[in-house]
N, C-alpha and C positions, 0 to 999 in steps of 0.2 A: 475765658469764662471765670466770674469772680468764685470765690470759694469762701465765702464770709460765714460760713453756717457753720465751721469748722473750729471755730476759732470765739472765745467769749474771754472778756477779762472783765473783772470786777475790782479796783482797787477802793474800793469803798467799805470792802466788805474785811469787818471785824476781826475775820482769821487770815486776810491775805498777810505773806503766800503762807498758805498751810505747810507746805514744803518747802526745805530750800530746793532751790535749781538756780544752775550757773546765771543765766538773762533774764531777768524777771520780766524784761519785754518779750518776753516768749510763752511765759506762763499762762497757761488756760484754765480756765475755771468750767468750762463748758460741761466737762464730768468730775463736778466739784467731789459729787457722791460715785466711786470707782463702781462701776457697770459690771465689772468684774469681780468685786468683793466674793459673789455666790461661786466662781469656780475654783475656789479655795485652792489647793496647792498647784491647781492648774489655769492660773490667771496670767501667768508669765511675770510678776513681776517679785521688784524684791520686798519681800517681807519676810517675817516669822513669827512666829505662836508661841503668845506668854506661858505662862505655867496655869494658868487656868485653862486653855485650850484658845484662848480667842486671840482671832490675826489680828498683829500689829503691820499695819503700811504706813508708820510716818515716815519710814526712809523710802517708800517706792513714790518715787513722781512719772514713772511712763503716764497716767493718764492726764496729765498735767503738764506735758511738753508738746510743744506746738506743732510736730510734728511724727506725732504717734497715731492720729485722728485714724488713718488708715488701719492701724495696727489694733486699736480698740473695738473698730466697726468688723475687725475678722475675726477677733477674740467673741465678741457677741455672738457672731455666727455659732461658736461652744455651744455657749449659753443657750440658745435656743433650740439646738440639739439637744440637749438636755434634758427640758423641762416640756420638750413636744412631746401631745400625747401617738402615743403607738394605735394607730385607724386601721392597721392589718387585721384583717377575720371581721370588721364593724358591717355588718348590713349584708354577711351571709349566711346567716340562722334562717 
């Protein structure tokens, strides 16, 4: 079964690579914008936080290595734990 949905590269694009990483033929652009930004210290990856308070990720490439795809789509699972609303008690008044 192919898996091409996984996988995007763009070398046309102005900021490639945003990041280094070791094989640029490996480099994925597919989540150019990290899915993960919003679980702040709990995205798994490497960053940290200027003196203003705001996350710096130009050294984390986890969502930009070709084989993290899995890893991103379990990290989302967080995220959407998150920001689901709470339907306990909805529609027993």
């Amino acid at each position: 079964m192919s898996k091409h949905y996984r996988y995007f590269q763009n070398k046309e694009c102005e900021y490639y690579p945003c990041h280094h990483i070791e094989n640029e033929d490996k480099f994925n652009c597919l989540f150019c914008y990290c899915p993960l930004y919003a679980l702040g210290d709990k995205c798994g990856g490497c960053f940290k936080y200027t003196d203003k308070g705001i996350k710096d990720c130009r050294n984390c490439s986890i969502p930009h290595d070709q084989e993290n795809y899995e890893k991103i789509i379990e990290k989302l699972g967080e995220l959407i734990d998150m920001v689901k609303k709470d339907t306990d008690g909805i529609g027993s008044d």
